[in-house]
C-alpha positions as CSV (number, residue, x, y, z in Angstrom):
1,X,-71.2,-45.6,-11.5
2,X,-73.3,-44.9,-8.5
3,X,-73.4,-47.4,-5.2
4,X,-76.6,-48.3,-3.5
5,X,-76.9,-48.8,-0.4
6,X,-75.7,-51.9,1.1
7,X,-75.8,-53.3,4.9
8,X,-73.0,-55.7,4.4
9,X,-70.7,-53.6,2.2
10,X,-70.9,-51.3,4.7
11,X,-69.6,-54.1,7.4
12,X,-66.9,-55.7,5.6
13,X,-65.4,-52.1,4.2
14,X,-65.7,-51.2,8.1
15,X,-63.5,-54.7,9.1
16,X,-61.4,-53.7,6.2
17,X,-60.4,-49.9,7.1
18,X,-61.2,-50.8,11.0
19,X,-57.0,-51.0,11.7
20,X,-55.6,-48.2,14.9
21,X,-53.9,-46.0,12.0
22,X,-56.9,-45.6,9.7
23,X,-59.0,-45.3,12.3
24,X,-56.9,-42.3,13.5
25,X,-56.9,-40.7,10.3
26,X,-60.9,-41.0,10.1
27,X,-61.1,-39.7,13.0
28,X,-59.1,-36.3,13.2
29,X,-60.0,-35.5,9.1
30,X,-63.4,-36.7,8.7
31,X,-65.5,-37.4,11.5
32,X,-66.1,-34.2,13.0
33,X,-69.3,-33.1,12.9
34,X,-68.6,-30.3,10.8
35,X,-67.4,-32.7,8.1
36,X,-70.0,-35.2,7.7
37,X,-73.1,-33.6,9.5
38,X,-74.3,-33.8,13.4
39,X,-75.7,-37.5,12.7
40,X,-77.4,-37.9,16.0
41,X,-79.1,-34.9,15.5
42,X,-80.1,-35.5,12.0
43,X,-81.0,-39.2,13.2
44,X,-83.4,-37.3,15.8
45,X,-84.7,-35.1,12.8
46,X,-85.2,-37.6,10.1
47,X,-86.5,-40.5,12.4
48,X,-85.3,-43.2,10.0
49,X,-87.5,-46.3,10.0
50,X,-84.0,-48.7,8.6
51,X,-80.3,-47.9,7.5
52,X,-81.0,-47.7,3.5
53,X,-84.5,-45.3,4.9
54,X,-82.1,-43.3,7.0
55,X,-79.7,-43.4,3.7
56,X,-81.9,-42.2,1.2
57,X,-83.3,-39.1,4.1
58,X,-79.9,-37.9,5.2
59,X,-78.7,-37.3,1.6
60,X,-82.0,-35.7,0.4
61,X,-82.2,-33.5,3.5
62,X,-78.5,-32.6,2.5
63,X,-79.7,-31.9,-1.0
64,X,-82.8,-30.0,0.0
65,X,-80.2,-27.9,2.0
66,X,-77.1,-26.8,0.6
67,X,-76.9,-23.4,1.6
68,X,-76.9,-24.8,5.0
69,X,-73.1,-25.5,7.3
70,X,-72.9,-29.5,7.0
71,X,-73.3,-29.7,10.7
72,X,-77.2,-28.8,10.3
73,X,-77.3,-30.6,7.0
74,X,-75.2,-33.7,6.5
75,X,-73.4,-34.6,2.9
76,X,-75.1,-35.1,-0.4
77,X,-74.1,-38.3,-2.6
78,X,-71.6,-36.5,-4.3
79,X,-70.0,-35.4,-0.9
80,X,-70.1,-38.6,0.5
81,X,-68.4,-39.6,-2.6
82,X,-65.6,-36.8,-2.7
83,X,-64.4,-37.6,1.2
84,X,-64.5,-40.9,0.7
85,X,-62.0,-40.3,-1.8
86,X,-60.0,-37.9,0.1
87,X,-60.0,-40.5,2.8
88,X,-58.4,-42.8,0.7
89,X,-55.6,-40.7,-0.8
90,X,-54.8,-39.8,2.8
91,X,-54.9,-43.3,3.8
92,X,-52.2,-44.1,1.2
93,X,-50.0,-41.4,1.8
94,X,-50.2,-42.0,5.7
95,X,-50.2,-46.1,5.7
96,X,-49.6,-47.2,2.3
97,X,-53.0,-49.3,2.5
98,X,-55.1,-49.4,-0.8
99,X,-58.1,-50.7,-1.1
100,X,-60.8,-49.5,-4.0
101,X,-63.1,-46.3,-3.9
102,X,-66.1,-48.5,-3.0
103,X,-64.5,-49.5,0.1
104,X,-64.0,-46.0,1.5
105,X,-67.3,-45.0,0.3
106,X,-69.3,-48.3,2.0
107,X,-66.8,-47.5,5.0
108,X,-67.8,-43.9,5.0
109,X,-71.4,-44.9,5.0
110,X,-71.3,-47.4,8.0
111,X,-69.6,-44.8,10.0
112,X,-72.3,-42.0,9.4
113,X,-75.7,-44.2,8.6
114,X,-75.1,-47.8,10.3
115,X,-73.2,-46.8,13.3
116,X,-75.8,-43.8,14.3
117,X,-78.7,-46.0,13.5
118,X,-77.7,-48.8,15.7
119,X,-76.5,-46.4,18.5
120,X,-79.7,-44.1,18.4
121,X,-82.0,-47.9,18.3
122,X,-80.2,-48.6,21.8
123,X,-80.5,-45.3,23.1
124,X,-84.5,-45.6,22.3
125,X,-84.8,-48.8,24.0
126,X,-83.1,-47.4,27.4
127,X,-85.1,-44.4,27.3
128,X,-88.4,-46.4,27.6
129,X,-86.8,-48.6,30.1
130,X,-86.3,-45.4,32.2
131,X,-89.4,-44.0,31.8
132,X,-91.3,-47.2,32.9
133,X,-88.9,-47.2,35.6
134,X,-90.5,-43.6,36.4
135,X,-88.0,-40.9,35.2
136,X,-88.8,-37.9,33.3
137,X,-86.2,-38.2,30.1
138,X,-85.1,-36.0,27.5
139,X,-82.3,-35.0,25.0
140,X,-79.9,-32.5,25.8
141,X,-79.4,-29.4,23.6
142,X,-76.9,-28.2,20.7
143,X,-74.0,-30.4,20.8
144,X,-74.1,-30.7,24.5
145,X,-74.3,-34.6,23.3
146,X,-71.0,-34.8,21.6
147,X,-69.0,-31.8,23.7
148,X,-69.8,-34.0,27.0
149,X,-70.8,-37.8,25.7
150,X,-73.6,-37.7,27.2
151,X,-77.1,-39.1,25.5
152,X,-79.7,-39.3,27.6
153,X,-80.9,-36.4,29.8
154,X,-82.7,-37.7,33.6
155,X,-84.6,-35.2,35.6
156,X,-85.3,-36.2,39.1
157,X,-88.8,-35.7,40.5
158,X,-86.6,-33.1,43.1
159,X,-85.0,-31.7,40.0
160,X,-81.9,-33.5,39.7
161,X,-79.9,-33.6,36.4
162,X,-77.9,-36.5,35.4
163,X,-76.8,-38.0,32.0
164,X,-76.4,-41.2,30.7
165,X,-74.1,-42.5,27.7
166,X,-75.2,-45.5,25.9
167,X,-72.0,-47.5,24.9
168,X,-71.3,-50.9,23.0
169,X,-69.8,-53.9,24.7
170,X,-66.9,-54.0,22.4
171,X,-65.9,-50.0,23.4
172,X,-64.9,-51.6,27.0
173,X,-63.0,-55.0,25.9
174,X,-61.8,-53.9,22.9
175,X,-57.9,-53.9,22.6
176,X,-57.2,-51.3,20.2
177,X,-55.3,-48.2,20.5
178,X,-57.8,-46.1,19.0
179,X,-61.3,-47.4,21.3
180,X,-58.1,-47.1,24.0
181,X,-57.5,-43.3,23.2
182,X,-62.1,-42.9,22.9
183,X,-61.8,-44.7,26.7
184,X,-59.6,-41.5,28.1
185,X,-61.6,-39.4,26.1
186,X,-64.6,-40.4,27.9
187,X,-63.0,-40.2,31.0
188,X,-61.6,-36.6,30.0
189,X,-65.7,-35.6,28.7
190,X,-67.1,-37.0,32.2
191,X,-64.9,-34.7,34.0
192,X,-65.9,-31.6,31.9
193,X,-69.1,-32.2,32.4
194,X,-68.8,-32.4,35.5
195,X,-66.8,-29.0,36.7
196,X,-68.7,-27.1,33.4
197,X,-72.4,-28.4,33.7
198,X,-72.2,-30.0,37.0
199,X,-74.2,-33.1,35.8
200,X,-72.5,-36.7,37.0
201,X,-72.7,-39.2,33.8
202,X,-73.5,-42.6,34.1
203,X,-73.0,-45.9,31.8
204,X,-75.1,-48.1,29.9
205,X,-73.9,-50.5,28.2
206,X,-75.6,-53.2,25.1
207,X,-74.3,-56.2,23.5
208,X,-76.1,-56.8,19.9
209,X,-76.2,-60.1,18.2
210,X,-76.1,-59.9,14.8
211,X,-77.2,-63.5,14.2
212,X,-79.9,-63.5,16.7
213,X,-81.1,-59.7,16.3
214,X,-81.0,-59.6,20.2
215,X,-79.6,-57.2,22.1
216,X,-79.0,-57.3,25.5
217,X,-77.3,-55.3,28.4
218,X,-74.7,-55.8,31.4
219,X,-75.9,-55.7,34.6
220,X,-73.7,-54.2,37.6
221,X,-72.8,-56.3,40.8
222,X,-76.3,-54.9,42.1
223,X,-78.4,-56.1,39.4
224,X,-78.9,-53.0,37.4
225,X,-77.8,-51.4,34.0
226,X,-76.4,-48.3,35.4
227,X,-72.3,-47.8,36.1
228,X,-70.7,-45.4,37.7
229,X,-67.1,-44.0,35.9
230,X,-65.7,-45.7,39.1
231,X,-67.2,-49.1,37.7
232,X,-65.2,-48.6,34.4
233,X,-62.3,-46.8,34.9
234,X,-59.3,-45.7,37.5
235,X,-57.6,-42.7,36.8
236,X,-56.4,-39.5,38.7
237,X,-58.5,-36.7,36.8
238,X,-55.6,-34.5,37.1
239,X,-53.3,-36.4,34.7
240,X,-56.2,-39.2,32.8
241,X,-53.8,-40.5,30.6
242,X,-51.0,-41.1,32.8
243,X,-52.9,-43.1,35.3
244,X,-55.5,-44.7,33.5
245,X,-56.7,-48.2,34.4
246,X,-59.7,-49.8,32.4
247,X,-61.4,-52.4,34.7
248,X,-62.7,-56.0,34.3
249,X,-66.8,-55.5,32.7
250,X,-69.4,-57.9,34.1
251,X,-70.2,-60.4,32.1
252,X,-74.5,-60.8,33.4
253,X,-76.8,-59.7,31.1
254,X,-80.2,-58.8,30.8
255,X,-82.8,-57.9,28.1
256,X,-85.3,-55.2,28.5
């Protein structure tokens, strides 16, 4: 049996598996880059038109490629179908939660296609608001992106380089340990790039509407849709996790 590609499989497996535990164990043995592919970049590369386009392109370019290191190249079907089972034997043994294989797999598949898609759509729409705003943008190279969390590369007319991370609304309210532990890690990724790069990051963040297809984005206390770490987060930086303090979002929004 071989699953096709569904948008709201993909959903409910991800509300299914979405718990801090399973999360944690996604994270730290299968969503490295080197296990399931640089997405972003292969996003970049493909240029999907819709999930099931950007579906059917990452596992052919994975197919067309398998001499390649999965970073460059992604998963073919049969890979996707071989850690999704892996992911749900280590689930078991870690949590005793057991759900089918077509749950891991849809779940697998809304991490790598569905969540990339929806993040790289947003990260589009900035980009052109910045550029009518009058900034010269770009993307940064390697995996500057994922070392440092940053998305969106701004160059100054004087030369000035700073970076901006495009971020769901749900990655600042939500309660769970896991987005808790991706908060300090954020924190942790602005200071690196900070002391390593010396580029100061900034925040965007959207709010999608699945029922309405809308998105829109938060404005600051100034009107705009750029925040400062400062805006987000207290913390000493030399001890993040012992100090940190995630503060009240605005809730004005705006669409572009």
């Amino acid at each position: 049996m071989q699953f096709e590609f569904d948008e709201q499989k993909c959903r409910k497996a991800k509300a299914k598996l979405n718990s801090d535990d399973i999360m944690k164990i996604w994270r730290k043995s299968f969503a490295p880059s080197n296990r399931i592919g640089n997405c972003t970049t292969l996003y970049r590369k493909l240029k999907p038109v819709d999930y099931n386009d950007f579906f059917i392109k990452y596992i052919k370019h994975a197919e067309c490629h398998k001499n390649w290191k999965i970073w460059w190249r992604g998963l073919t079907y049969d890979e996707i179908l071989d850690i999704s089972k892996r992911f749900k034997k280590k689930v078991y043994e870690k949590t005793g939660v057991e759900q089918d294989i077509s749950t891991f797999f849809y779940n697998v598949l809304c991490h790598i296609i569905i969540e990339t898609f929806d993040g790289q759509k947003r990260e589009e729409e900035f980009r052109k608001h910045l550029i009518n705003l009058g900034y010269s943008v770009s993307t940064f190279d390697g995996d500057i992106d994922t070392t440092y969390g940053v998305d969106i590369k701004v160059t100054r007319d004087d030369g000035k380089v700073s970076a901006i991370q495009i971020k769901p609304l749900s990655f600042y309210k939500s309660n769970k340990g896991h987005v808790q532990r991706d908060r300090i890690g954020l924190c942790k990724k602005y200071e690196n790039a900070l002391d390593n790069l010396g580029i100061k990051t900034y925040y965007a963040i959207y709010c999608y509407d699945e029922d309405s297809g809308k998105t829109t984005w938060v404005m600051n206390s100034d009107g705009k849709l750029r925040f400062k770490i400062n805006d987000l987060f207290g913390y000493d930086p030399s001890d993040i996790a012992g100090t940190f303090v995630r503060k009240q979002i605005p809730n004005t929004f705006k669409e572009l």
